[in-house]
C-alpha positions, 0 to 999 in steps of 0.5 A: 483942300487943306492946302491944296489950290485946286483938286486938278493939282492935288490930283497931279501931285497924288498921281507923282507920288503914287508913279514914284512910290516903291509900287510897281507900275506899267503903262500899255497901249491898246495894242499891248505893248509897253510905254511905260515903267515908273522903274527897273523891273530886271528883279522881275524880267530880267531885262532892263527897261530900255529892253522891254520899252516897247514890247509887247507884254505878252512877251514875257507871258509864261504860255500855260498864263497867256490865255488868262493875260490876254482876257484881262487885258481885253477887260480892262479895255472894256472899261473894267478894274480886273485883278489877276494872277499871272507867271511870267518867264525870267530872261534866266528861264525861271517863273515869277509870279505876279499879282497885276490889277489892270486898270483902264487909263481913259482920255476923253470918252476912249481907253487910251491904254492900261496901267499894271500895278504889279506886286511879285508873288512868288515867295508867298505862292512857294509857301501856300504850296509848301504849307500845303505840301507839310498838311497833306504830306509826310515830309520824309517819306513823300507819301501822304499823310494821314488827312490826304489818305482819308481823302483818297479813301473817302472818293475810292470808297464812293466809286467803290460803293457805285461799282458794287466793288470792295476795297480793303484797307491795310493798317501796317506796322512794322515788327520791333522797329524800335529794335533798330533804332536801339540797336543801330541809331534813328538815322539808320531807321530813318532810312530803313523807313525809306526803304520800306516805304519805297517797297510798299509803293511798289505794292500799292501802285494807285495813286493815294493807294499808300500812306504813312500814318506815323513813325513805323506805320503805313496804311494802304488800300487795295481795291477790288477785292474779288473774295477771301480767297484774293483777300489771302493771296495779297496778304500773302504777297504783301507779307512776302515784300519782307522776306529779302533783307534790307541792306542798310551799308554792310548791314543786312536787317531782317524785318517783318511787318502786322496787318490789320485789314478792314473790308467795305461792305457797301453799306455807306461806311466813312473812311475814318470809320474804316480806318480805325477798325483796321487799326483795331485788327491790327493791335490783334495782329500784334497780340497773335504774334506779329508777321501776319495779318488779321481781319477785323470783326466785331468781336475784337471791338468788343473785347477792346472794349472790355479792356479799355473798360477793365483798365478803367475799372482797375483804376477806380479800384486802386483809388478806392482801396477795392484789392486784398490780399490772399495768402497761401502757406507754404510747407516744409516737406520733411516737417510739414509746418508752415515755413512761409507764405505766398501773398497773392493780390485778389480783387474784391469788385463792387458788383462783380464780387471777386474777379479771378486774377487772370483776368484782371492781371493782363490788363494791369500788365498791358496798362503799367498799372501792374507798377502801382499795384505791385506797390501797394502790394509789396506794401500791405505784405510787409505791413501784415507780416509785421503786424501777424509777428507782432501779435506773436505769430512766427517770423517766417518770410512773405513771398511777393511777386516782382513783375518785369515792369517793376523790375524795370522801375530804376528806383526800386531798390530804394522803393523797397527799402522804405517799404522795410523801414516804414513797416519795421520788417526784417528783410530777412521776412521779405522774399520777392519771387522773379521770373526767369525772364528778367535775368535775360538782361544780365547787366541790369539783373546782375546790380539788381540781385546783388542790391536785394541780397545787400539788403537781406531780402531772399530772392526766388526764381518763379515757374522755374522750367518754363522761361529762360532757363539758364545755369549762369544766373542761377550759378553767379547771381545770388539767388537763395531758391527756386520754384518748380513751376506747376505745370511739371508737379502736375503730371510727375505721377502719370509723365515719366518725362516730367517725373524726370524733370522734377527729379533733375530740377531738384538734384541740380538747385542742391547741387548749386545750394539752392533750396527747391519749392514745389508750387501747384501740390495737390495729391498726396503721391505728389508729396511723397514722390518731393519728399523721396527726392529730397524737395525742400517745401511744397505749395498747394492745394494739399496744404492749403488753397489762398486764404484770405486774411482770418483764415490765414491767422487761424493756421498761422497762430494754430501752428498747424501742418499737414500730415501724410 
């Protein structure tokens, strides 16, 4: 045997290697006691080995594990090699867990004894529980995450199903949380989250019942929804968990919550179906205003789906070019010629033909692709004035619509001047329109407009009246007009309020030395009524309806103006 005299002695020399080996090894009797040990195993028991010498191993058992010993023990007496996990307890008081194969030690044709190879467990057991823990469990709040949820939601979902019962499933998120931790920090809103959690389990009690999807979202069941009417009343409830404050320090936050609800109805529905279609009435909830919930239908698939699509669409359009621009003139009123222009982006579909702007604004505003059109369409506004100027039209400005995304946008500024640059417009031909909306930030409003009139781009407020009216912007920020929003010329001949309003608008821009448009003109009384308090220029349908490109030019190289 390569050296070896005889098999007894390789077998001797094997058998002391193995017993004086870093492995952990235990001789016991058939009566369980401990005859052996080939070293100390205090790290493990606590006691020394004179200690345990002697000793029953049953001892040492943990008792939730000595049932599972002792039927090992018994095996391996029979005659069988069993491997088991066991606890045992520590002289300190704590568990450790083994690993022991259980060997027979025979003699003859009798079991002498057992031997125990013991191998500690413990640090590998503590990570197969805290790998479980972080996979099913949210590592914050405690509650589970969204793979346990589903999992409860699937059983209750079952016995709901055999009962003949309903469960509803809530999607919850909390209104603006982003609000506080720009306001107050993420350890602050990290806490307040614990708060939250902590009232929504006071709220869904059952086990599994609550969940923490991800950042301010929660999602709960709740089972034995008898009708509407019990639907409502816990809605209300749940709504009403958020009417104290919340004391975070000296600071009390006031926070609301949106919730989408989604009902079984019995017939076999999976839980993440369920789920999604809460999360579905959910974003309804949230476009309805926030604070309250909504129940999920069919149709709010559908229109998701119709947006999702829309986006999609809008997408292809700005890579294949399928947008143009439509420009409607602007008046001056003591006059009547066209003074200006308003650019307004229409989109030319391939089957659909030409998709009203309502309809396909919104989605580019919820989307941000708002960001790239309003690009090209500030593009393609100077390119056109420039070229119209160039073939000999009038050098009047081009109004383009700013949204509040491109607003935002901190390179904008830049943006705009290459715009001019590469088109050779004077700025003094660029007008860009703003909502009031965007001078709330008035820090980022106030560098913003003083940039553009560095520039020598004019600057208008649009709709002015229906936002966030305020004398200081229109006081300090270096604004050269503003619009009167259609919806006050509308009704000027019928509405003595709205006659009033118009009259006080334009009293109060001339006051401030600010020039007035009146935008949405349609009758000649609205003329004459602007005209006789002194508005500067009129938009409308009385002078014009958007025109696309050739019907624009016709006007513009005919020098043509309205008559009253």
């Amino acid at each position: 045997m390569n050296g070896w005299s005889d098999r007894t002695s390789y077998r001797l020399e094997l058998l002391n290697s193995i017993y004086n080996s870093p492995i952990t090894i235990a001789v016991l009797s058939v009566e369980g006691h401990l005859l052996d040990l080939n070293q100390d195993l205090s790290e493990f028991f606590g006691y020394s080995r004179a200690e345990m010498i002697g000793e029953k191993f049953s001892r040492w058992l943990d008792p939730s594990y000595y049932d599972d010993g002792v039927q090992a023990m018994r095996s391996a007496l029979r005659g069988e090699c069993v491997s088991q996990d066991i606890r045992v307890v520590h002289k300190s008081g704590y568990p450790v867990d083994l690993n022991v194969t259980l060997s027979p030690m025979r003699q003859g044709d009798g079991i002498q004894g057992v031997v125990l190879v013991m191998q500690d467990v413990t640090q590998h057991k503590r990570s197969l529980k805290r790998n479980h823990y972080l996979a099913h469990y949210d590592d914050m709040t405690g509650l589970p995450n969204r793979r346990l949820f589903l999992q409860y939601l699937e059983d209750k979902l079952r016995e709901a199903n055999e009962r003949g019962g309903t469960l509803a499933v809530c999607y919850v998120d909390v209104d603006r949380f982003k609000l506080v931790n720009a306001s107050f920090g993420r350890d602050t809103g990290d806490m307040l989250l614990l708060l939250i959690a902590a009232r929504l389990s006071e709220f869904f009690r059952g086990e599994g019942d609550l969940a923490r999807m991800e950042g301010d979202e929660f999602a709960g069941i709740l089972p034995d929804i008898r009708d509407e009417e019990d639907l409502a009343n816990r809605m209300a409830a749940l709504l009403a968990v958020f009417d104290e404050p919340f004391l975070l320090g000296e600071s009390p936050i006031q926070v609301s919550v949106s919730i989408g609800i989604m009902t079984s109805d019995g017939a076999g529905e999976d839980a993440p179906l369920l789920l999604k279609k809460a999360d579905t009435a959910l974003n309804k909830a949230k476009e309805n205003g926030r604070n309250d919930y909504h129940l999920y239908s069919e149709d709010i698939d559908q229109q998701a789906y119709h947006r999702l699509t829309l986006q999609h669409e809008l997408m292809k359009a700005l890579q294949n070019g399928e947008f143009l621009l439509h420009y409607q003139p602007q008046y001056d009123l003591a006059t009547g010629r066209i003074v200006g222009t308003e650019a307004l982006v229409r989109w030319l579909h391939p089957t659909r033909g030409l998709v009203p702007p309502g309809e396909f604004i919104p989605a580019a505003e919820d989307s941000g692709l708002i960001v790239p059109l309003g690009d090209w369409v500030l593009e393609e506004a100077c390119r056109q004035n420039k070229e119209w100027q160039d073939a000999g039209a009038a050098p009047i400005p081009v109004s383009v619509n700013l949204s509040v995304r491109q607003f935002s946008q901190r390179n904008l500024i830049g943006k705009i001047g290459r715009v001019l640059k590469a088109t050779g417009l004077d700025p003094k031909c660029l007008k860009l329109e703003i909502t009031e909306s965007v001078t709330m930030d008035v820090e980022r409003a106030t560098l913003f407009l003083e940039q553009l009139a560095e520039l020598g781009v004019g600057i208008s407020i649009d709709d002015f009246g229906t936002g966030y009216s305020s004398f200081h912007y229109l006081r300090n920020f270096p604004i050269g007009s503003l619009k009167i929003d259609r919806s006050f010329v509308r009704d000027i001949e019928q509405d003595p309020n709205d006659a009033a309003i118009v009259a006080a608008i334009i009293a109060m821009a001339h006051n401030l030395r600010l020039q007035v448009i009146a935008e949405g003109v349609e009758t000649l009384e609205q003329v004459r009524f602007l005209r006789s308090h002194g508005c500067d220029e009129m938009q409308g349908y009385y002078g014009s309806p958007p025109l696309p490109k050739a019907g624009i030019e016709s006007l513009l190289f005919e020098a043509t103006s309205f008559s009253c």
